[in-house]
N, C-alpha and C positions, 0 to 999 in steps of 0.2 A: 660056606667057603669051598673054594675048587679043593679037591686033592693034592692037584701038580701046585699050589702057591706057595706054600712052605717049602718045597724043593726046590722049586724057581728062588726063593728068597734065597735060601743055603748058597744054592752056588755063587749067585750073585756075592753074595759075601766072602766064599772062596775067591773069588778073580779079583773083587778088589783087594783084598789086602796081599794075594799072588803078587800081585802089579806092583805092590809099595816094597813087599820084603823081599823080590829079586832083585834088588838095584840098591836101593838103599844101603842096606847093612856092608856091601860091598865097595861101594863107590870108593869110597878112602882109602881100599887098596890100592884099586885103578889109576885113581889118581897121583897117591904117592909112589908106588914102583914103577909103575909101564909110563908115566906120562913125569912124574917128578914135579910134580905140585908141590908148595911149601905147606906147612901146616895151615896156615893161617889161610890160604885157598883153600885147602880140603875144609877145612871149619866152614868159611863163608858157602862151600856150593853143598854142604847140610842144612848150613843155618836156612836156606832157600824155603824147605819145607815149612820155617817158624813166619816168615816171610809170607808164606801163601794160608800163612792157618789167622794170618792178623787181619788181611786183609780182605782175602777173595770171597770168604763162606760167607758173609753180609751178602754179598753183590748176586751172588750165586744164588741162595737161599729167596733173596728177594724176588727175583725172578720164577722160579719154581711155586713161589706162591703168589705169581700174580699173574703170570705170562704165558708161562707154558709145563705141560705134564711135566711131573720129572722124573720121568725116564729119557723125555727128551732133551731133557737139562744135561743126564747123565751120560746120554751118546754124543752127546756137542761136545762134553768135556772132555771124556774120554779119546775122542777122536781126533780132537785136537793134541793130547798128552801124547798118542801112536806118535804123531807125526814130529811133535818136539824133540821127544827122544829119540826119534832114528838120526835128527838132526845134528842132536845133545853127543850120537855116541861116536861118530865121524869126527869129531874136533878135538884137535890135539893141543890148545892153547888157551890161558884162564879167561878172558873175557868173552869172548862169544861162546865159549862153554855153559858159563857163569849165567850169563844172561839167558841161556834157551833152557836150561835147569831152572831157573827163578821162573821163566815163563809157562814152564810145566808145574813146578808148587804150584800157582796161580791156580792154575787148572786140575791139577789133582785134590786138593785139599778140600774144595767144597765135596766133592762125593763122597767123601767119611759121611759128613752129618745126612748128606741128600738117601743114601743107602738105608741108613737107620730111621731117618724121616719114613722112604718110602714103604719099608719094610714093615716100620709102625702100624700104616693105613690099614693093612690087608692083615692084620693076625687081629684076633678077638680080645685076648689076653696078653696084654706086650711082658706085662712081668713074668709069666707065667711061660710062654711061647717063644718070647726074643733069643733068649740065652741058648736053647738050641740052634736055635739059624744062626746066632752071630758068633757060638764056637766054630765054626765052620771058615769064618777071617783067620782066626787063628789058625787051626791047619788048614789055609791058603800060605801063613807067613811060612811056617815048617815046611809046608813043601818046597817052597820057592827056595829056601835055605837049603834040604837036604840035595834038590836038584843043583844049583851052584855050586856045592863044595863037591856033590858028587862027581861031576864035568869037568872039577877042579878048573873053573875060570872067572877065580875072584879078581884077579890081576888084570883082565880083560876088560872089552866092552862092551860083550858078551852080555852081559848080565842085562844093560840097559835096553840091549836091543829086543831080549827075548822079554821085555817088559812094554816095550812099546807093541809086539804081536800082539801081547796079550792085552794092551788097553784095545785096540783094533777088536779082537775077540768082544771083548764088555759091549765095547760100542756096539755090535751087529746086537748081541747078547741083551742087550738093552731093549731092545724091541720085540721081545716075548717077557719081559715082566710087565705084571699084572699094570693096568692104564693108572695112572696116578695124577687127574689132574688138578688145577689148584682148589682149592676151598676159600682162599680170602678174596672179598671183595678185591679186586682191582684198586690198590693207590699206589699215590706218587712216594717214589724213594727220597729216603730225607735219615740225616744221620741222625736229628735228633730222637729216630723212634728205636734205634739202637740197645741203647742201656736206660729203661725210663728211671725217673729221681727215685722210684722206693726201693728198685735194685743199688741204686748208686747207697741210697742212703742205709743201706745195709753196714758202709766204712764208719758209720759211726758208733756201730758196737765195736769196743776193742777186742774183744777176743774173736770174732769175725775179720779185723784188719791185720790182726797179728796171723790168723791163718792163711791169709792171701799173700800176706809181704812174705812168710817161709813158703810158702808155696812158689812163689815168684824166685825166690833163693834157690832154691834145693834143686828146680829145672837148670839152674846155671850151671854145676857139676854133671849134671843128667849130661848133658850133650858131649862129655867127653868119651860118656860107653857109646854111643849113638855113631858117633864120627868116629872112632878112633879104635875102637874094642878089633875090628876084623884086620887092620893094620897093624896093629901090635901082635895079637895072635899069628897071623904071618911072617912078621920082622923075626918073631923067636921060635920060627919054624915047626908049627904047630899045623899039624895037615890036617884036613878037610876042615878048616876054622869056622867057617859060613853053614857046615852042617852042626860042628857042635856047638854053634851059637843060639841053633830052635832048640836048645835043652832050658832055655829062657823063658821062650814062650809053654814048655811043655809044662815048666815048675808053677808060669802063671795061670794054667789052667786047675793045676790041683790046690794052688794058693786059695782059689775062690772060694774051693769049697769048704778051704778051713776057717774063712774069716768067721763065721756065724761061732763057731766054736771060741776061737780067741776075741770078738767084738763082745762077748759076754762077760769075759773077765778082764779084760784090759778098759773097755770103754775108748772114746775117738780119741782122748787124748792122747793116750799110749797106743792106741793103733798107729798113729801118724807117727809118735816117736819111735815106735818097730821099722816105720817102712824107711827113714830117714838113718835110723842105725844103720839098716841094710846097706844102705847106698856108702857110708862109711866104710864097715866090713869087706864090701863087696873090690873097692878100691883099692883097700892094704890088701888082701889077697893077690889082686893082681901084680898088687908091686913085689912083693915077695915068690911069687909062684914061676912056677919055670914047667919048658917041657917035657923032664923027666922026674926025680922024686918031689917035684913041686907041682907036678901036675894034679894034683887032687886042687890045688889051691886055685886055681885056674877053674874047676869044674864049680867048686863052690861061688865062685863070681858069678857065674852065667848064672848058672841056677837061684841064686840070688833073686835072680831079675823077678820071679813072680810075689817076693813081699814085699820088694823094692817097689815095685806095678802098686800091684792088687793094696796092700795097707797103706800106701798114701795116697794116692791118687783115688782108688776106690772109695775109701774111707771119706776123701775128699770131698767126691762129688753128691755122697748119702749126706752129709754133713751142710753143702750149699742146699743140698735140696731140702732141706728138715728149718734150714734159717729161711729161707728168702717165701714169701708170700706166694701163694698156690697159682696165679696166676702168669707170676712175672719167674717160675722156676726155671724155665726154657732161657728168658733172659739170662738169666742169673749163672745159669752155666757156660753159655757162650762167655759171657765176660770172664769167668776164672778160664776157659779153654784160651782165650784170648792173653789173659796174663800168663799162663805158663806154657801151654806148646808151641805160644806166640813169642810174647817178650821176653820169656826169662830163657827161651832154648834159643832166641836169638841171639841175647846178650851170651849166652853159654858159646853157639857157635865159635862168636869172635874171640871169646877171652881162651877157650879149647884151645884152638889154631895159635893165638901170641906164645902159650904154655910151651905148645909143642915144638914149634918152634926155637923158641928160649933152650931147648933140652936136645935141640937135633946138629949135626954133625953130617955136612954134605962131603961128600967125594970129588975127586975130578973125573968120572965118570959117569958123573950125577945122580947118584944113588944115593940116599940120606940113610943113617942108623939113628935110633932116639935112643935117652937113657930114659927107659920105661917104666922105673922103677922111680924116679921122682917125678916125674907126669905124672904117676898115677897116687902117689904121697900128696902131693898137691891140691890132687880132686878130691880126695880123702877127706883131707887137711879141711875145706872149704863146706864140702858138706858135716863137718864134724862142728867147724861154727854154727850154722844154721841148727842145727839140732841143738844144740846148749842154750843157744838164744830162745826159741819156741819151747823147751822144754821149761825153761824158768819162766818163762810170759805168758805162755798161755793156759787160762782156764776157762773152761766152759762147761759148770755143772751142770744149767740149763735145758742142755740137749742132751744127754745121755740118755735119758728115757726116751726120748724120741725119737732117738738114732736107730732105738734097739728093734723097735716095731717094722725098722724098713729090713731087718736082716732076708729072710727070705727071698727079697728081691738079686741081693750080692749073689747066692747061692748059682744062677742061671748063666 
């Protein structure tokens, strides 16, 4: 193996997730103070992201492995995302906003998997190897936060522009990672090769359905931290919010490394009811915390986010990969990616935005306040069913021992 390909992979991983967390986390400011969005618009031009994670990685994917390298998959994409968002950050009104956001998810969402795809090919030892190159997404997201709040131009449109440079960057960037091109046979796209029947037929263990339908839940509240968390942090006057929001991602890097310690004695069951507590927890703090002697509560929310992450989602995907048959694994996680960063933070989007909404209070100057303190009861409130319900439904002795054998892997 070359020397420079593991560093080629790293940054690669840097700039994309750069791209995603300087715009993202922010947008819902943008949109509610400088531009006066209602909630229910900020939710749908989030929801965009769940939008481009349903649809696009099929189409994308398919072509990368029938058509063309993908690194050249990955500069098309990218290239096209520069230009949406220079376009996206010039527009002052929700539909052609809306729409050139939706048209950017499209094109940004297949390069999560295509990244990781490509990155696969070229390391020896993916378990072993991946976990350093793909901490390097993460502090992409940290920077891109610590740079935002440090600029102080969450309110801006600023953010999206300096994300559209940086897709422009990948794109060129794209053509010094290693050549990637396809391995399958050339065939015709066809949706029935999607989800074949022994992935589908996975819905007929109940305790496998019952983890999909709370999984499909629990993203539903997800999407109110996602849209909402950097606009509330601002409303209650909270400075550099966008920098102290990568104390998030910082907690879910050190989360990783305790799961192997706590997946010992808790087992998947109660991993997933930790990570699902969290999200409860995480919620009432916000509603009660403020930015003076509440501020500790506020810091526990963020920092939350890495066993909020890492024990359900993680826990997650060791859990699809230990059920589903050795061949059709790959399958078998697009489809849970598909139910939850898909349909259930869609559905989260929309119902985020009616909430907020419901709780908000416009001006004649058109500036809106929310009472943030039952929005975020609310999301509490919701993720607090989903855990009650999955907590008395689900059992899966089965897989314990099975689960245990992939720990090492989580660890990376």
């Amino acid at each position: 193996m070359n020397a420079w390909v593991k560093p080629k992979l790293a940054a690669m991983m840097f700039l994309e997730y750069f791209i995603w967390g300087v715009w993202y986390v922010t947008v819902g400011t943008w949109l509610g103070q400088h531009l006066h969005f209602t909630g229910a618009e900020i939710g749908l031009v989030a929801g965009t992201t769940a939008i481009g994670a349903i649809f696009s990685p099929f189409l994308a994917g398919w072509i990368a492995d029938n058509l063309l390298p993908t690194q050249y998959v990955l500069a098309i994409l990218h290239s096209l995302g520069g230009i949406l968002l220079l376009l996206a950050a010039s527009r002052t009104s929700f539909a052609p906003l809306y729409v050139l956001v939706l048209l950017y998810a499209v094109c940004y969402m297949p390069t999560l998997s295509l990244t990781t795809a490509l990155a696969f090919r070229h390391i020896r030892d993916p378990k072993m190897e991946f976990g350093p190159i793909r901490v390097l997404g993460s502090a992409g997201w940290i920077v891109a936060g610590l740079l935002v709040g440090g600029l102080k131009i969450e309110a801006t449109a600023l953010p999206m522009q300096l994300a559209a440079g940086a897709s422009f960057l990948m794109a060129i960037y794209c053509f010094v990672l290693p050549h990637t091109p396809p391995l399958a046979t050339p065939q015709r796209f066809a949706v029935s090769t999607l989800f074949p029947k022994d992935v589908l037929g996975l819905f007929r263990q109940r305790s496998f359905a019952i983890f999909v339908a709370a999984s499909f839940l629990i993203c539903i509240p997800l999407q109110f931290y996602y849209a909402f968390t950097n606009l509330f942090l601002n409303q209650i006057g909270i400075h550099n919010a966008a920098g102290k929001m990568t104390g998030g991602q910082m907690s879910e890097l050190a989360c990783m490394l305790l799961i192997p310690w706590f997946f010992q004695r808790l087992g998947v069951k109660y991993m997933l009811v930790a990570g699902m507590s969290a999200w409860v927890l995480r919620y009432a703090l916000f509603a009660y915390g403020n930015g003076e002697e509440g501020m500790w509560m506020l810091w526990g929310g963020i920092i939350l986010h890495g066993i909020c992450y890492d024990f359900f989602f993680v826990t997650g995907q060791i859990y699809v990969d230990r059920k589903a048959p050795v061949a059709l694994r790959a399958a078998a996680q697009g489809m849970i990616t598909l139910i939850t960063y898909g349909a259930g933070m869609l559905v989260g989007s929309w119902l985020s935005g009616i909430i907020v909404d419901h709780y908000a209070t416009t001006f004649a100057d058109g500036s809106t306040m929310h009472q943030w303190r039952s929005i975020w009861l609310v999301a509490s409130a919701c993720s607090a069913a989903v855990l009650i319900v999955f907590l008395f439904t689900f059992s899966d002795r089965s897989s314990e021992s099975d689960l245990s054998h992939t720990l090492p892997d989580v660890t990376l």
